[in-house]
C-alpha positions as CSV (number, residue, x, y, z in Angstrom):
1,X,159.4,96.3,169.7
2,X,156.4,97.8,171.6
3,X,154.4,95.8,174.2
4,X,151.3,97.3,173.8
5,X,148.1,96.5,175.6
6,X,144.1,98.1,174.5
7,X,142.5,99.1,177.1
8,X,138.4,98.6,175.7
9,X,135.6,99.8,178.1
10,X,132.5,97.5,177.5
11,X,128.6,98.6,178.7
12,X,126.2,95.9,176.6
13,X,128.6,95.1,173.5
14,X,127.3,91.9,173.4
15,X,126.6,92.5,169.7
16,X,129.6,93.8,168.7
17,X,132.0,92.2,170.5
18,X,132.8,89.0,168.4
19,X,133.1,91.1,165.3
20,X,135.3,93.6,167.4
21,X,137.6,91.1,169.1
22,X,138.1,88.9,165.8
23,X,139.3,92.5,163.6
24,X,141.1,93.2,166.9
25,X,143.1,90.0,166.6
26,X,143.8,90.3,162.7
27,X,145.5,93.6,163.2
28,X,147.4,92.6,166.6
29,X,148.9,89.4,164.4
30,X,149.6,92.3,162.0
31,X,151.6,94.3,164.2
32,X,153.3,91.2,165.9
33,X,154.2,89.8,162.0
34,X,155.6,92.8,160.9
35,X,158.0,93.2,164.5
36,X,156.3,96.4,165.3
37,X,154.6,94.4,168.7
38,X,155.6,92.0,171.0
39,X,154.1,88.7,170.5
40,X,152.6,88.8,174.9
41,X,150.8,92.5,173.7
42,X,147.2,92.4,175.2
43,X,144.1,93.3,174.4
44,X,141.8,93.8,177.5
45,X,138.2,94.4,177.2
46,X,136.5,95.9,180.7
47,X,133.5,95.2,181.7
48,X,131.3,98.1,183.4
49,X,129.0,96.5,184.8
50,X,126.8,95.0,181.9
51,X,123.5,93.5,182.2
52,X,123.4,91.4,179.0
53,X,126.0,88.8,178.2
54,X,128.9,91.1,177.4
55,X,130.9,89.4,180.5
56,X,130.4,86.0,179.2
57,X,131.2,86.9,176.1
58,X,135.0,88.3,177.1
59,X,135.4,85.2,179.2
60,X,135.0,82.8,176.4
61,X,137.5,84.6,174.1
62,X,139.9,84.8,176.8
63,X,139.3,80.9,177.4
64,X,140.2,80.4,173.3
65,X,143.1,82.7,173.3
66,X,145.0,84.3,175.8
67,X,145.7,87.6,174.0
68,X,142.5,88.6,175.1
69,X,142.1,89.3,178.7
70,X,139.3,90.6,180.7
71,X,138.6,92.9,183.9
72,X,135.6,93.0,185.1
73,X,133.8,95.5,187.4
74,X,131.9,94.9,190.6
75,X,129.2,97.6,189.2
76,X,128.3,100.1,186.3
77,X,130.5,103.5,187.1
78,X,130.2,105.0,183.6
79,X,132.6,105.0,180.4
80,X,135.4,107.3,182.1
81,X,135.6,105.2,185.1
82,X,135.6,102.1,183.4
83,X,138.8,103.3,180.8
84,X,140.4,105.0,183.9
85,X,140.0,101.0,185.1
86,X,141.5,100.2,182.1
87,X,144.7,102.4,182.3
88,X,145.3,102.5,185.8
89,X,145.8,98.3,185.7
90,X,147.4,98.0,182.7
91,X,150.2,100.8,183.1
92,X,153.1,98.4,184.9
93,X,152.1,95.7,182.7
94,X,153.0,97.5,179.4
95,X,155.0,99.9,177.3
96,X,152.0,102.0,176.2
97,X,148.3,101.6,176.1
98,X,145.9,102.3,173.3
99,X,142.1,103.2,174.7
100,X,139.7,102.3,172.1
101,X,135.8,101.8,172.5
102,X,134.4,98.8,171.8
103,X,132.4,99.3,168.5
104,X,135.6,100.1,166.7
105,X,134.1,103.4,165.0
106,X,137.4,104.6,165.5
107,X,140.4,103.3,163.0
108,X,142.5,100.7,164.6
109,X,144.4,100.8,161.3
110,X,145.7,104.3,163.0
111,X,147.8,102.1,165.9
112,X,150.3,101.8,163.2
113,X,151.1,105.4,163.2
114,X,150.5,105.7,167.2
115,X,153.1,103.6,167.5
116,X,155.4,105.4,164.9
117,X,155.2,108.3,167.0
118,X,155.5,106.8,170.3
119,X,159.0,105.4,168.9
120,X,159.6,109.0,167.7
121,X,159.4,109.7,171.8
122,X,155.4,111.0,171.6
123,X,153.8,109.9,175.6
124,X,150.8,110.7,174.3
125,X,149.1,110.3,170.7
126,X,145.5,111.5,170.4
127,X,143.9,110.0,167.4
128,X,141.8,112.8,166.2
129,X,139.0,112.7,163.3
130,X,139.7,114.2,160.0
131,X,136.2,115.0,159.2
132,X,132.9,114.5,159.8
133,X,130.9,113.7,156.8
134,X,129.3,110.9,157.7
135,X,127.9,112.5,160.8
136,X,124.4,114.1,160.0
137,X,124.4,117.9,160.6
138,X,122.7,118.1,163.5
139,X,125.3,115.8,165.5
140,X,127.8,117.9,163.8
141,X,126.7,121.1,164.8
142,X,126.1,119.6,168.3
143,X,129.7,118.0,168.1
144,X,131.3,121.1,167.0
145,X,130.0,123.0,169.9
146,X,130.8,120.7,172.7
147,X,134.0,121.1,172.1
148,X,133.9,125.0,171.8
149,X,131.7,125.0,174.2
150,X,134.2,123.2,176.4
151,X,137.4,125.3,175.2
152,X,135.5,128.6,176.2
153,X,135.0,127.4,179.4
154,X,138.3,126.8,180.5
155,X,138.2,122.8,180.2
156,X,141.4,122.8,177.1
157,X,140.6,119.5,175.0
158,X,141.9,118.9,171.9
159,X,139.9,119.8,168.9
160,X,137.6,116.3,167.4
161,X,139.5,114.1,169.9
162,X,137.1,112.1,172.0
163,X,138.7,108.8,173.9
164,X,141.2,107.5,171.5
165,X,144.7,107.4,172.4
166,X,148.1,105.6,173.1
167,X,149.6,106.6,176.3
168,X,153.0,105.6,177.4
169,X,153.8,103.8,181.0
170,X,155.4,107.2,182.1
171,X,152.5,109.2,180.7
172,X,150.1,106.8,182.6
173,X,152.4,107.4,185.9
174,X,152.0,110.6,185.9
175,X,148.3,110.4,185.3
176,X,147.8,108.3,188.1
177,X,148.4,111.1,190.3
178,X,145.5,112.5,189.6
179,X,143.3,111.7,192.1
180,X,139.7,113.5,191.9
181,X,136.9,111.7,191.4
182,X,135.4,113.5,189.2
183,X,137.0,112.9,186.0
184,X,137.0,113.6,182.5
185,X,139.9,112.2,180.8
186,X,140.0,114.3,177.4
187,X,140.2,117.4,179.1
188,X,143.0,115.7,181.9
189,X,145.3,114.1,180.1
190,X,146.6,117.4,177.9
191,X,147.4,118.7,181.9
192,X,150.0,115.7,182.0
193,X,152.1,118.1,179.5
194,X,154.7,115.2,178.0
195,X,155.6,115.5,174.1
196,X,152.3,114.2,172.7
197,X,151.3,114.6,169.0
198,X,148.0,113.6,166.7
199,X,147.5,111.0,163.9
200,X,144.3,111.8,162.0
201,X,141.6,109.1,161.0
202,X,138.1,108.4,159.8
203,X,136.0,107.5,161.9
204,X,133.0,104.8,161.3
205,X,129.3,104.2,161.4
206,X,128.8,101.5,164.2
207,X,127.9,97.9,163.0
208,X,125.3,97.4,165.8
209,X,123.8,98.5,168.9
210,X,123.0,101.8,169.7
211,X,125.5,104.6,170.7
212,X,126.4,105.2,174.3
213,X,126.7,108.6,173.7
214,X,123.2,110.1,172.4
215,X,122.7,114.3,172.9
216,X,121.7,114.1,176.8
217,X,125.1,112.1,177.7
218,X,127.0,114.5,175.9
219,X,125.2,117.6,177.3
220,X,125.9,115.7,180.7
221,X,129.5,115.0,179.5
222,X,129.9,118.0,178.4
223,X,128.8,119.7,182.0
224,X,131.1,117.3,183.9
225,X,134.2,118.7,181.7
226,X,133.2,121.9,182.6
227,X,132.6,121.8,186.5
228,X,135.3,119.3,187.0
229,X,138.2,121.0,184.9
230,X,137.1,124.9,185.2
231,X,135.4,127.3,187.9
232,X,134.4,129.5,184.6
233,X,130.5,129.4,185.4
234,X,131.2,130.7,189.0
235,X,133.6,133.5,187.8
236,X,130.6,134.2,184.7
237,X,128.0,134.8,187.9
238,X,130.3,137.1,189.4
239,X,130.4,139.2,186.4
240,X,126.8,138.8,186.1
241,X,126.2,139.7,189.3
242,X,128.1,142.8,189.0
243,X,126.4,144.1,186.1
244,X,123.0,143.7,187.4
245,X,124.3,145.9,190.4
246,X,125.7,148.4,187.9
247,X,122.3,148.5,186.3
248,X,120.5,148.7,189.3
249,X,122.0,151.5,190.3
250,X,121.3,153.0,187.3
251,X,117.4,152.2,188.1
252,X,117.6,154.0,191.8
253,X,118.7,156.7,190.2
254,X,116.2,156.8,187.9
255,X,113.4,155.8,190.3
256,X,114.7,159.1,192.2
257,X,114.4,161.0,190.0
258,X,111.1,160.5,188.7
259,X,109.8,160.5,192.0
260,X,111.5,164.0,192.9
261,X,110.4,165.2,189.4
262,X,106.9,164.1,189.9
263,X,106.8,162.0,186.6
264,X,107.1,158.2,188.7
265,X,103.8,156.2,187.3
266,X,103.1,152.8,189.1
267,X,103.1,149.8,187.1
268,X,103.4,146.3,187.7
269,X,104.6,145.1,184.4
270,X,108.0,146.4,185.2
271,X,108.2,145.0,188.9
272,X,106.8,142.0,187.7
273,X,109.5,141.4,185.0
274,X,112.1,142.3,187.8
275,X,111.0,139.7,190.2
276,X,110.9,136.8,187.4
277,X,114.0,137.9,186.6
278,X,116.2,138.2,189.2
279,X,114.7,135.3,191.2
280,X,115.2,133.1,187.8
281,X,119.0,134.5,188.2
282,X,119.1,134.0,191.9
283,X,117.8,130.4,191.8
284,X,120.3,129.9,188.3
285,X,123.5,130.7,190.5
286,X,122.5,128.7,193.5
287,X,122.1,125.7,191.4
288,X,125.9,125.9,190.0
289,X,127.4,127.0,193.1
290,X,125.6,123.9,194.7
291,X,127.1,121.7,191.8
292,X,130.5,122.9,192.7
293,X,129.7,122.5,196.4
294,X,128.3,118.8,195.6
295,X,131.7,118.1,193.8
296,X,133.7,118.9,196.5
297,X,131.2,116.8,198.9
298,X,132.3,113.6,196.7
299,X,135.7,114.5,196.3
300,X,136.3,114.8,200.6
301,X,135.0,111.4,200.8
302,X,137.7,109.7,198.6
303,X,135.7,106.7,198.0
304,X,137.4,104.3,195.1
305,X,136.5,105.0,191.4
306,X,136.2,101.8,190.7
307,X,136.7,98.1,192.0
308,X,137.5,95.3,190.3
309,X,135.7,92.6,190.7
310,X,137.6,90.2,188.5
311,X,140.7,90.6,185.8
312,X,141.3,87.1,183.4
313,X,145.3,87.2,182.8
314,X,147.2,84.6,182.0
């Protein structure tokens, strides 16, 4: 049998979370009926930093059953801090770890098949969607190209796959070496390179509360994938750089030669065009550059990614 802890990063669930913790508990007395679990499995909720009554919430649960437990951060450091809270506490404490958000949009009937392949020797299983009908098309258009968008760019994700997956203790041992604080775990955890495998599911509208991920969050996800996983956008001004040489080149020759021919006629349109531009360029470049150089400011300060503030066990 499997001692599995869920690792479940919290930001303002407080609607959800009764709903999500009592299907939560139906399915772990599931697992631990049919000997596929052990009956001390956990499931941990973490807290990141709410301001409504989310905390409270996890403490009373935990004070009616201990198979709920609770961690609770001294601030708000954003979902992939708060999981990475999750996983790196949890990993001595248990065979494998499923990460699952809180609104339960994602199947938790598919831990039955995580945990047939993590018996089958799989460290990792990503649960992936199957489709997304439900979606409308803008978000999954948007959806679609995020993770193109982030494939193209160097940061390797796996196709649909967001946050939802079971990771074994030496998976999560391996992970832990990896210590950058700028994170992004979908596009990390493939560069752990254990056997790892999928299990497909559909994937749910929310029962309440709004989404923690609307377009600007993943835009800014999205971004943080990019520059954290991939120096693609420096290597693309390079090239760009180089070609607008190559064609300027092309226009002193041409400027030469219209002056030595007699045909040059003065205009400003052109230079205008030319200074807009290249200083539109110039000022484009600077800005990524500087968010690579910012990166590496945080990282050379090595401050924690987290700190607990509190963790409810037994």
């Amino acid at each position: 049998m499997t001692k599995l802890y869920l690792a479940i990063p919290c930001y303002n669930e407080e609607e959800v979370l009764h709903d999500s913790a009592e299907k939560l508990l139906v399915k772990y007395t599931e697992l631990m009926n049919s000997g596929k679990i052990t009956e001390d499995s956990k499931i941990v909720f973490i807290d990141d930093g709410s301001k409504d009554r989310t905390w409270e919430i996890i403490k009373e649960l935990h004070e009616k059953n201990p198979v709920y437990q609770g961690i609770k951060l001294s601030r708000n450091r954003g979902h992939q801090n708060a999981l990475l809270c999750g996983l790196m506490t949890l990993k001595d404490k248990a065979d494998a770890v499923i990460s699952i958000d809180a609104d339960l949009q994602d199947d938790i009937n598919a831990f039955d098949a995580m945990i047939e392949k993590y018996e089958a020797g799989c460290d990792v299983v990503y649960g992936v969607r199957s489709k997304r009908e439900t979606d409308t098309f803008f978000k999954r258009f948007t959806a679609e190209a995020f993770y193109k968008i982030l494939n193209k760019m160097g940061a390797k994700v796996i196709f649909n796959h967001a946050d939802f997956r079971l990771m074994t203790k030496r998976a999560l041992d391996a992970f832990s070496q990896y210590k950058e604080t700028n994170i992004f775990l979908r596009g990390m955890v493939p560069l752990v390179g254990y056997k790892s495998d999928v299990v497909t599911y559909e994937r749910f509208e929310r029962l309440a509360g709004e989404s923690k991920y609307p377009l600007k969050k993943m835009l800014a996800l999205a971004w943080e994938g990019i520059t954290s996983l991939s120096i693609q956008p420096i290597r693309m001004i390079t090239w760009l750089g180089a070609i607008i040489f190559f064609i300027s080149l092309i226009m002193i020759i041409y400027s030469l030669i219209s002056h030595f021919t007699g045909s040059a006629v003065s205009g400003w349109a052109s230079t205008l065009c030319s200074i807009w531009a290249l200083g539109g360029l110039q000022l484009l470049a600077i800005g990524i550059i500087g968010e690579y150089i910012g990166k590496i400011y945080l990282e050379t300060k090595r401050r924690p990614r987290f700190i607990v503030e509190e963790f409810l066990e037994d």
